[in-house]
C-alpha positions as CSV (number, residue, x, y, z in Angstrom):
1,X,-24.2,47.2,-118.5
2,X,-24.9,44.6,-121.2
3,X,-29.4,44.8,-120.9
4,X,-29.5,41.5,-122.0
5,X,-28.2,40.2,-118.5
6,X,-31.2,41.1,-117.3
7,X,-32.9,38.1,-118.9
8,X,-31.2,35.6,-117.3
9,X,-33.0,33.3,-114.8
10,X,-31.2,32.5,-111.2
11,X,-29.2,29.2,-111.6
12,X,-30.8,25.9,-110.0
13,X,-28.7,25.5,-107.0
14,X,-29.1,29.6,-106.2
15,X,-33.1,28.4,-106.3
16,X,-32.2,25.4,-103.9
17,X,-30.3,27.3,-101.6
18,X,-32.9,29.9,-101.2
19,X,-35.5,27.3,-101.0
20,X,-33.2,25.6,-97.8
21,X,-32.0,28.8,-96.3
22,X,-34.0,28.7,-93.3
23,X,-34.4,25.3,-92.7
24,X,-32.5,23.2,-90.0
25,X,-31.5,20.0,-90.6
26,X,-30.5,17.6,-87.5
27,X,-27.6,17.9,-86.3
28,X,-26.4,14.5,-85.6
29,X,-27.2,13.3,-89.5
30,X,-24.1,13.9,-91.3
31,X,-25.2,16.4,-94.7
32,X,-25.4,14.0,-97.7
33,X,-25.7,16.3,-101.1
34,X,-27.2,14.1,-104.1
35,X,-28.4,17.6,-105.3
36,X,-25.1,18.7,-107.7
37,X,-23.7,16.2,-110.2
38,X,-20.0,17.0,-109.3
39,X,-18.3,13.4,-109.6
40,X,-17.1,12.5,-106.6
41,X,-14.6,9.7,-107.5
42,X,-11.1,10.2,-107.1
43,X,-8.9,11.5,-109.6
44,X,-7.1,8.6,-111.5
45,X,-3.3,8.5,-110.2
46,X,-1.9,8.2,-114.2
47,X,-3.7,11.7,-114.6
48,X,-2.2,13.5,-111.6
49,X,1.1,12.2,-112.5
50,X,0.9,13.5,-116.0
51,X,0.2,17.0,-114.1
52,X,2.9,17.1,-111.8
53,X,4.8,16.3,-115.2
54,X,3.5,18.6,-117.0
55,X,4.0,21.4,-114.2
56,X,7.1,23.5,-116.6
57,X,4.4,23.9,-119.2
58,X,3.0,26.8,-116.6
59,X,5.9,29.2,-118.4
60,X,4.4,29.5,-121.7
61,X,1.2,30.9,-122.8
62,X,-1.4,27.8,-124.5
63,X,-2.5,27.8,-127.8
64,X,-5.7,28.0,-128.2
65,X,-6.1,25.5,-130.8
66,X,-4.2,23.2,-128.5
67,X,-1.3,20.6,-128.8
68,X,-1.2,18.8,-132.1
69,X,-1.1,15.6,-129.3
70,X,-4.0,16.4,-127.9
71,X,-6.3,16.6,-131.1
72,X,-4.8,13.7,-132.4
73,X,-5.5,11.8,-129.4
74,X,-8.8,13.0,-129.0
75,X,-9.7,12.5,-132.8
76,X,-8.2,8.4,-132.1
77,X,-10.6,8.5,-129.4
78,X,-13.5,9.7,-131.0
79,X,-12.3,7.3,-134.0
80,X,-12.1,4.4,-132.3
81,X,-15.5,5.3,-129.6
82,X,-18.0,5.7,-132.5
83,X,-16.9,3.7,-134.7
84,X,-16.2,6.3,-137.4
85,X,-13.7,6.7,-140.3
86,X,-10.8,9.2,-139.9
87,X,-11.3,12.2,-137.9
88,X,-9.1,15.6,-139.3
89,X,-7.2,16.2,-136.2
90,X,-6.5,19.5,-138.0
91,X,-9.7,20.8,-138.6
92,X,-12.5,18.5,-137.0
93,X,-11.4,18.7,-133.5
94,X,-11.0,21.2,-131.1
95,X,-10.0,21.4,-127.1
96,X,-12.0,23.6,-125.2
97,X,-11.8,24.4,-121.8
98,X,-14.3,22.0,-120.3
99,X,-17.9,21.6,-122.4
100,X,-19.8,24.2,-120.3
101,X,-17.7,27.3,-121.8
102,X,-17.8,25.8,-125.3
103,X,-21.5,24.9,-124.8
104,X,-22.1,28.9,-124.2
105,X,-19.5,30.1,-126.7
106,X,-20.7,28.2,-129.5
107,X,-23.7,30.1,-129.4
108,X,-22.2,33.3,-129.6
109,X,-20.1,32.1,-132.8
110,X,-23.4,29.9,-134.5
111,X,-26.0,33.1,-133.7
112,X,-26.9,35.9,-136.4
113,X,-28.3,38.7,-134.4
114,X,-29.4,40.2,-137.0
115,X,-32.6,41.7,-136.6
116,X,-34.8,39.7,-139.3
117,X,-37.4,41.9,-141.8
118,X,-40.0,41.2,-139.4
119,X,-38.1,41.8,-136.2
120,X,-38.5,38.5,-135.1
121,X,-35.5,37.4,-133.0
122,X,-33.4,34.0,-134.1
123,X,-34.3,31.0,-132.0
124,X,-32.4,28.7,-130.1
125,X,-34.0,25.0,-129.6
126,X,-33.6,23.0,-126.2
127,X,-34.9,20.2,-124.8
128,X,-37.2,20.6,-121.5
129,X,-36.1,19.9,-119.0
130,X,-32.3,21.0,-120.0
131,X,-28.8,22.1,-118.7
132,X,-29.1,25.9,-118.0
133,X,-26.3,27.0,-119.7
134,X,-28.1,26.5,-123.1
135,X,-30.7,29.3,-122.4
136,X,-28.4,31.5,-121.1
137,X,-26.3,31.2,-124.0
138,X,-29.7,32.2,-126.7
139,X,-30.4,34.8,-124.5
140,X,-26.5,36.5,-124.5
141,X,-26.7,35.9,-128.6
142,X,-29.4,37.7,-128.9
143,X,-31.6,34.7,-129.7
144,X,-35.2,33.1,-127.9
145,X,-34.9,29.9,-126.4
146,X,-38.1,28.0,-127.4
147,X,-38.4,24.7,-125.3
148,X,-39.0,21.2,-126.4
149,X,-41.3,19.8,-123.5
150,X,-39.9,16.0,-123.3
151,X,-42.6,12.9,-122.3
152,X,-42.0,10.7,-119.8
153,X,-44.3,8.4,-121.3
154,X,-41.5,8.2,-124.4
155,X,-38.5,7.5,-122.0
156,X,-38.7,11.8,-121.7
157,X,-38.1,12.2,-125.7
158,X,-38.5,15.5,-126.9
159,X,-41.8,16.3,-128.6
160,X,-40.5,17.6,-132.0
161,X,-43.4,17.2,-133.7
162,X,-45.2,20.2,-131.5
163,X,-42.4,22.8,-132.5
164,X,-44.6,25.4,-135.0
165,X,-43.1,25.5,-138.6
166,X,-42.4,29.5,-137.7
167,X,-40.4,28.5,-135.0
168,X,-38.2,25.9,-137.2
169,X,-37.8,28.6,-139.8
170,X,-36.3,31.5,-137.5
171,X,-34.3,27.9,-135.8
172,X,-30.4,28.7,-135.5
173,X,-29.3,26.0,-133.0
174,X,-30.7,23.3,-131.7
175,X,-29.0,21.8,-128.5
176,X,-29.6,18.3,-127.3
177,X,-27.9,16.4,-124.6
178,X,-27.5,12.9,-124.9
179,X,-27.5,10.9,-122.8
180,X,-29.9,13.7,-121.3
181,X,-29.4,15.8,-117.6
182,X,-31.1,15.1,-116.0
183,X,-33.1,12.3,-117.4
184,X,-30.4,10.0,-118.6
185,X,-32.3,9.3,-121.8
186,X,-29.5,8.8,-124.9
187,X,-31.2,9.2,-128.5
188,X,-32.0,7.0,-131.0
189,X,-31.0,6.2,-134.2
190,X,-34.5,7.5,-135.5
191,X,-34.4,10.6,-133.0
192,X,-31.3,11.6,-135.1
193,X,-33.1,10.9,-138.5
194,X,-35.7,13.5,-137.6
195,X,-33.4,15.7,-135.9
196,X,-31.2,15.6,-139.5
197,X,-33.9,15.7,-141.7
198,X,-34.7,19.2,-139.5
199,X,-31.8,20.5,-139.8
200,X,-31.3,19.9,-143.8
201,X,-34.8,21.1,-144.5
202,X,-34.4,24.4,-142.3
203,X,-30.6,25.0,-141.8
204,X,-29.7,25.2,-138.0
205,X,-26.6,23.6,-136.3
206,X,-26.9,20.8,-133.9
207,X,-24.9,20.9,-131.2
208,X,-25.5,17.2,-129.5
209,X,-23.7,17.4,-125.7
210,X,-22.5,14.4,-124.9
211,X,-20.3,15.0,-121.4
212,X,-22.1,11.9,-120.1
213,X,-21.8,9.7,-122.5
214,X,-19.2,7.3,-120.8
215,X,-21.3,6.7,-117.9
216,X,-23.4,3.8,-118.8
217,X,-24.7,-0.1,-117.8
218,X,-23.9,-2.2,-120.2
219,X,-19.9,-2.5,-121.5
220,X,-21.5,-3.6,-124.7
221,X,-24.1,-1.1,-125.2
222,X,-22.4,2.4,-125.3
223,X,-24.7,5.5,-125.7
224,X,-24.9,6.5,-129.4
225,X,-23.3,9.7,-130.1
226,X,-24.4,12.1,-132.8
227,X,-21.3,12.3,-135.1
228,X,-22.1,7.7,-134.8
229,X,-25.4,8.4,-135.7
230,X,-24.5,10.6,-138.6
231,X,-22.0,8.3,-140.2
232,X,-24.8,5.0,-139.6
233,X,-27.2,7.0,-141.7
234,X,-24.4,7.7,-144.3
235,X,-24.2,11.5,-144.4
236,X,-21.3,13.6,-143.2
237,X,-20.7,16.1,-140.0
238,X,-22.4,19.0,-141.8
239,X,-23.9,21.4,-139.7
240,X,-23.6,19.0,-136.6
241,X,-20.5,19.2,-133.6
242,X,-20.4,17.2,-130.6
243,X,-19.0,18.4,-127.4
244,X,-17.5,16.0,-124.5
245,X,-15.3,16.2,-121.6
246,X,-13.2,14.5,-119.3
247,X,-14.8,15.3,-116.0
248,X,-17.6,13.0,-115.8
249,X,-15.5,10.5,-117.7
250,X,-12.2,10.5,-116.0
251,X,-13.4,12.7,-112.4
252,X,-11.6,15.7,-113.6
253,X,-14.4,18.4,-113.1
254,X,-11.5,21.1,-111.3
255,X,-9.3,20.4,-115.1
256,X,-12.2,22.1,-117.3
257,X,-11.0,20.2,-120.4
258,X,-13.3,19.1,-123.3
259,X,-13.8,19.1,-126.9
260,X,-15.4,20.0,-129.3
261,X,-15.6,17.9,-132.6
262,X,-17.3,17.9,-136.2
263,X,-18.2,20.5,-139.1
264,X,-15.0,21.9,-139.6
265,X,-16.3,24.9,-141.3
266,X,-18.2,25.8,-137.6
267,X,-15.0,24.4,-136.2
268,X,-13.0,27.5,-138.3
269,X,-15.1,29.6,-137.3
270,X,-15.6,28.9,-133.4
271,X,-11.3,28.5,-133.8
272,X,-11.6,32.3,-134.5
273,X,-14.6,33.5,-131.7
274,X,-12.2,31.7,-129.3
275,X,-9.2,33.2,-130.1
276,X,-10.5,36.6,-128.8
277,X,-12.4,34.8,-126.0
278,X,-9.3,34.0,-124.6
279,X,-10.3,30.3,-123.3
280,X,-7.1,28.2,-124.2
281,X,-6.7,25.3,-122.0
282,X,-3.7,25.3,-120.0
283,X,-0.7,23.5,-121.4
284,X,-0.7,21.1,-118.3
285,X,-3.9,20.1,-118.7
286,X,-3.1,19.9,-121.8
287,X,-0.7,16.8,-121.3
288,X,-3.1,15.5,-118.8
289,X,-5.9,15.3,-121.2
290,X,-3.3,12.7,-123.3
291,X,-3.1,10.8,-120.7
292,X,-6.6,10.4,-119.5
293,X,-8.1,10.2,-123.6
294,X,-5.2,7.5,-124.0
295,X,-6.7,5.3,-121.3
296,X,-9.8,3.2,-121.0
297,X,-8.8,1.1,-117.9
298,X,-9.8,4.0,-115.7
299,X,-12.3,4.6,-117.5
300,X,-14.5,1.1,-116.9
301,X,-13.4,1.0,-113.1
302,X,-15.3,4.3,-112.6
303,X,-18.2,2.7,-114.2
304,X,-18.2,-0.3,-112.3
305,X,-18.5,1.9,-109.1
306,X,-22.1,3.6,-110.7
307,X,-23.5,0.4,-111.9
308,X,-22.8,-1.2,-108.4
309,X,-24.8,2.1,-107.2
310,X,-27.6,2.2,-109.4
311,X,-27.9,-1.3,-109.0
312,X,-28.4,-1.1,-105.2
313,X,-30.0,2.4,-104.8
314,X,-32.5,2.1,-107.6
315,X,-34.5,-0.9,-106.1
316,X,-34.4,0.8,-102.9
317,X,-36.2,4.3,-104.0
318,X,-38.3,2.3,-106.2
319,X,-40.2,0.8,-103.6
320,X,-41.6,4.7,-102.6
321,X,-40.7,6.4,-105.3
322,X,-41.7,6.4,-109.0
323,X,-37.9,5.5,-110.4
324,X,-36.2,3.4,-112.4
325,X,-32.9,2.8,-114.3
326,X,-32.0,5.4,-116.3
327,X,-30.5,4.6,-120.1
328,X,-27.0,6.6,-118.9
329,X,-25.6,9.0,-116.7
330,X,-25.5,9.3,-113.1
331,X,-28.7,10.6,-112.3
332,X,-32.2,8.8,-110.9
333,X,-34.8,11.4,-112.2
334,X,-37.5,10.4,-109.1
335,X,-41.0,11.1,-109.5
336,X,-42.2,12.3,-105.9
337,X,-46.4,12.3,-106.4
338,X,-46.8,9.1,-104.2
339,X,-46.2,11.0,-101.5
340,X,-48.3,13.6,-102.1
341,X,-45.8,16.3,-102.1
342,X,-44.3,19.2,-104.7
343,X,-40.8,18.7,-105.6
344,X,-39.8,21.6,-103.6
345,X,-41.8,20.6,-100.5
346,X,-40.2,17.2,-100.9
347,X,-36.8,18.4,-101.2
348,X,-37.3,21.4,-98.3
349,X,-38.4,18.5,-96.4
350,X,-36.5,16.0,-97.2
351,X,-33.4,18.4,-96.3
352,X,-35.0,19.9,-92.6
353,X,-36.0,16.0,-91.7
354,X,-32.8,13.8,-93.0
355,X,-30.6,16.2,-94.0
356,X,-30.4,15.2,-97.6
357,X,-30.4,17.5,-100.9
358,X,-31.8,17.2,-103.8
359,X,-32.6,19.3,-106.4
360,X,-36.2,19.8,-107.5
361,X,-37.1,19.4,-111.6
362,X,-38.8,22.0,-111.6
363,X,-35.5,23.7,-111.2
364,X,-34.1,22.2,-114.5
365,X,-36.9,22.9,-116.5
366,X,-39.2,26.2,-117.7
367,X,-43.0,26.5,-117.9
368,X,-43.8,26.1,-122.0
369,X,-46.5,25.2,-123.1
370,X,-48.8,25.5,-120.6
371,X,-46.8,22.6,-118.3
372,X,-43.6,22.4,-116.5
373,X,-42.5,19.1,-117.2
374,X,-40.0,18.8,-114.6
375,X,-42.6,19.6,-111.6
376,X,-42.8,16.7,-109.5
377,X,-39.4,15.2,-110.2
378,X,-36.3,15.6,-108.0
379,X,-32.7,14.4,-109.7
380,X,-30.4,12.3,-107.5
381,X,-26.9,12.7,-107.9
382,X,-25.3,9.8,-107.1
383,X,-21.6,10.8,-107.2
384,X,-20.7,10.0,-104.0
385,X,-19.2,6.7,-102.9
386,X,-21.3,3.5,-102.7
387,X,-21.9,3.8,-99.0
388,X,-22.9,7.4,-98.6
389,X,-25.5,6.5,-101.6
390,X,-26.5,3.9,-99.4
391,X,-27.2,6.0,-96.3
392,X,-28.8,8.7,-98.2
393,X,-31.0,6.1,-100.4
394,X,-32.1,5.0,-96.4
395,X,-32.7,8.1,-95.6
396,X,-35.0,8.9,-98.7
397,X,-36.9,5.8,-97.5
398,X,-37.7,6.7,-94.0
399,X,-38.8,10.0,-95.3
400,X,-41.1,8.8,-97.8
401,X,-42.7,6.1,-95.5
402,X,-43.0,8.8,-92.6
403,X,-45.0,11.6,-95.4
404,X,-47.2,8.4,-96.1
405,X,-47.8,7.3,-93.1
């Protein structure tokens, strides 16, 4: 067996359902889950029509470069979203079988295993707290993760300025999600100056997830994306791809279908790791994809439903919890100190009292530097509908006022 499976850490919700395993909740309180972020919304009808469609497509084998449709819809939309100029359909974009599996794939293509001349492994850079998939994927290449502990007194921005020269110099790939999981914090225009000016100076790719990027407040205020952000500070994609997908967007999670976009010489080259990897996306997804990138209608009516649930829950948890409006996503990133319990006590008990999950940050982020910095945070998923967020928002409330009194 590969050794290097060994390094792997449990994933979050395998912690949270050992942590709930043998607790009973009451029976009479129907289960409400805020813990995964698995949209919840339905399925747009103009996308399952363009599957039932699509259904002949399931005799032929997909290509894994995809449908020339598809990149060239997807290049339109990235066109036309970030305000860019013409995006090669041929060489700049790339469908992928939903961002997770590119996410962990692109490592494998980016990563020189190599052993260095002082047997010092490659490094991988994430954020901290961080999507799980990015650590696993440094550790399969052969790489160290090396955390970036993010302040919550900078809106949870990542402390570059800490990260030893050394570890820039053996840096291969840098991920950073934006707007962040499970903070919701997008990057600025000046994050993405430093982050550029780190890359030129010591070489690594940049790999800026962006799969929530369409779930945000303000219909004139957008999250900036990292291929924006290049063009604004007038250089090109070098050394930099983006990676989205349509299940947040367009409440697809069960289609896997994404993309990846930018340097087309990574592009080439990931073209080529994937081609063995054997990850094409299915020819009916694929002509689902067109139809969902081709839309925007669908796109603001699911938004409309989060802003009307942020806009509701958030003053409700705020009044015992330490929350507030994220900048994107659909995540509140609570902290639970006022009521004088860990994260994992609050959300064992939160779950035995009320029968409501969440998931604890400690969970989503790794002891570096001498601090966890998700430890005393919970994320709440709010994916389900407007009501249940309500009842479960109530029920947080009642628990929080019962620990303080």
């Amino acid at each position: 067996m590969n050794p290097l499976l060994d390094s792997l850490q449990p994933y979050p919700f395998e912690k949270l359902r050992a942590l709930l395993k043998d607790a009973t909740p009451p029976a009479d309180l129907p289960h409400i889950s805020f813990g995964i972020g698995e949209p919840k919304h339905p399925t747009p009808a103009l996308i399952r029509d363009a599957v039932v469609a699509s259904l002949n497509g399931l005799s032929a084998y997909p290509a894994t470069i995809g449908s020339e449709a598809l990149r060239q819809a997807i290049a339109q939309w990235v066109t036309k979203r970030y305000g860019l100029p013409a995006v090669d359909p041929a060489t700049q974009v790339l469908p992928v079988s939903g961002s997770r599996e590119a996410l962990f794939a692109l490592a494998q293509t980016v990563i020189d295993g190599t052993p260095r001349s002082d047997g010092k492994s490659a490094i991988v850079l994430c954020p901290n707290p961080f999507y799980q998939i990015y650590e696993g994927a440094a550790l399969l290449a052969g790489a160290q993760p090396h955390f970036a502990n993010s302040d919550p007194a900078r809106n949870f921005a990542c402390d570059y300025s800490a990260v030893p020269e050394d570890i820039w110099a053996r840096t291969q790939l840098l991920y950073v999600c934006s707007p962040g999981n499970p903070t919701g914090a997008v990057l600025t225009l000046d994050d993405w100056r430093e982050l550029f000016a780190l890359s030129d100076r010591y070489g690594f790719v940049i790999a800026s997830d962006e799969c929530y990027s369409e779930i945000y407040f303000d219909e004139a205020n957008p999250p900036l994306g990292g291929l924006e952000a290049a063009h604004k500070l007038g250089r090109g994609f070098e050394r930099l791809v983006m990676l989205s997908s349509l299940s947040k967007r367009s409440n697809v999670p069960g289609m896997r279908s994404g993309f990846v976009a930018g340097d087309a010489a990574i592009l080439k080259r990931f073209l080529l790791y994937r081609t063995y990897h054997g990850a094409a996306l299915s020819t009916v997804y694929q002509a689902a994809s067109i139809a969902a990138w081709n839309d925007e209608a669908h796109v603001r009516e699911n938004r409309a439903k989060y802003v009307q649930k942020f806009a509701t829950v958030t003053p409700m948890l705020a009044d015992v919890l330490d929350v507030r409006l994220p900048d994107a996503a659909f995540y509140l990133w609570a902290n639970v100190e006022r009521t004088g319990l860990t994260d994992t006590e609050f959300a064992r008990r939160l779950y035995a009292d009320y029968n409501v999950t969440v998931l604890p940050g400690s969970y989503l982020a790794r002891t570096a530097h001498d601090m966890n910095p998700g430890r005393n945070f919970v994320r709440v998923a709010l994916v389900a509908d407007v009501n249940e967020c309500i009842e479960g928002a109530k029920r947080i409330v009642d628990f929080c006022r019962g620990v303080e009194s």
